[in-house]
C-alpha positions as CSV (number, residue, x, y, z in Angstrom):
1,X,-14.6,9.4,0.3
2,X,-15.2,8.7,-3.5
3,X,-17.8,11.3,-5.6
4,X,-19.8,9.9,-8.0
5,X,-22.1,12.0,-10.4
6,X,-25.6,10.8,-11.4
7,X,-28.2,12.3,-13.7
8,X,-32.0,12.2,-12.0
9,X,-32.8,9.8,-14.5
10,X,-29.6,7.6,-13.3
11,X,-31.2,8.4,-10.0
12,X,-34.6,7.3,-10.1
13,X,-33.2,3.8,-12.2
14,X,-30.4,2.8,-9.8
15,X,-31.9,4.6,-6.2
16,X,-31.3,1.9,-4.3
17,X,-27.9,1.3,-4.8
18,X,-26.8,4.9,-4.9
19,X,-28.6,4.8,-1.6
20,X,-26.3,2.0,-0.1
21,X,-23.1,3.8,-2.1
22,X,-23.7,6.9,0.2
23,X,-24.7,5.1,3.0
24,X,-21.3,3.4,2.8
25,X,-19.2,6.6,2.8
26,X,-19.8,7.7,-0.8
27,X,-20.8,11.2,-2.1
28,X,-23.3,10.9,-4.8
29,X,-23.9,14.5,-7.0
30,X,-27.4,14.5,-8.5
31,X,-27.3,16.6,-11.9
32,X,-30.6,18.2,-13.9
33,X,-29.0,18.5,-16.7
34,X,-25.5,18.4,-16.5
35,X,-26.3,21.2,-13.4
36,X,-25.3,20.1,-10.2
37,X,-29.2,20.5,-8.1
38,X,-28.4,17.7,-4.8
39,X,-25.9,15.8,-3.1
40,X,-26.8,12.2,-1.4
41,X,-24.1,12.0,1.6
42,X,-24.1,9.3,4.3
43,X,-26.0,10.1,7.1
44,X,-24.5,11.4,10.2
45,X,-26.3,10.9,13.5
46,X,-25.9,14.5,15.5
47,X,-26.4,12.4,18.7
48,X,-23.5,10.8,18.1
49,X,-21.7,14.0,16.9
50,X,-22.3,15.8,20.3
51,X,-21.2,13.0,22.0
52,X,-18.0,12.9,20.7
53,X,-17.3,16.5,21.2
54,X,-18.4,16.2,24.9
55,X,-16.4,13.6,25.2
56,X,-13.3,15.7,23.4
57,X,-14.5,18.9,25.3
58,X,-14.1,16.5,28.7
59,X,-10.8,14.7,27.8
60,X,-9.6,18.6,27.2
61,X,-10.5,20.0,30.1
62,X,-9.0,17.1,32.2
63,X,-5.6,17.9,30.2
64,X,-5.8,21.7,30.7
65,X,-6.6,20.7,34.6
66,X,-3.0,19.2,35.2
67,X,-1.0,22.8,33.4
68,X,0.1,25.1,35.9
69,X,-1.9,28.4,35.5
70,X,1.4,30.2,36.4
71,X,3.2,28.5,33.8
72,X,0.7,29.5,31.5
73,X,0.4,33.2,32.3
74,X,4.7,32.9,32.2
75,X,4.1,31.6,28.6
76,X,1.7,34.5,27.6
77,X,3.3,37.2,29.1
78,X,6.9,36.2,27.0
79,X,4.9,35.9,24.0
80,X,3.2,39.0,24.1
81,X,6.6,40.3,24.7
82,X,8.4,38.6,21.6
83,X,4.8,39.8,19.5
84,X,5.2,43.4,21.0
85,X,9.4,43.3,19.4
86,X,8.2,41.9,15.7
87,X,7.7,44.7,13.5
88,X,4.7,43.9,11.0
């Protein structure tokens, strides 16, 4: 993702194309100036965010599903036993 830096004069001159820079991945930094006061970032729907992690959440529990518990508690058990020999 590029950054670009813009004054609020740039700003209020060229808002429409800053506008379509950040809705096409960019990262604009809106000085007062020369102090950093706003960013414009592309949008992100949180819809569409909470989808996704459902869907992650889902496609990790169906994994998790097919492990053997046993194995797992094995797997636990020998590393609490390799942790307990380390000395910190």
């Amino acid at each position: 993702m590029s950054t670009t830096i813009v004054g609020i004069r740039e700003l209020t001159h060229n808002a429409g194309s800053l506008v379509r820079s950040a809705a096409s991945g960019a990262r604009i930094i809106v000085t007062d100036r020369g102090r950093p006061v706003a960013n414009l970032v592309p949008h992100r729907d949180e819809d569409e965010r909470r989808r996704r992690e459902a869907a992650e959440t889902a496609s990790l529990n169906a994994m998790l599903s097919l492990v053997d518990q046993s194995e797992l508690l094995e797997l636990a058990s020998a590393s609490d036993a390799v942790m307990a020999e380390v000395q910190w």
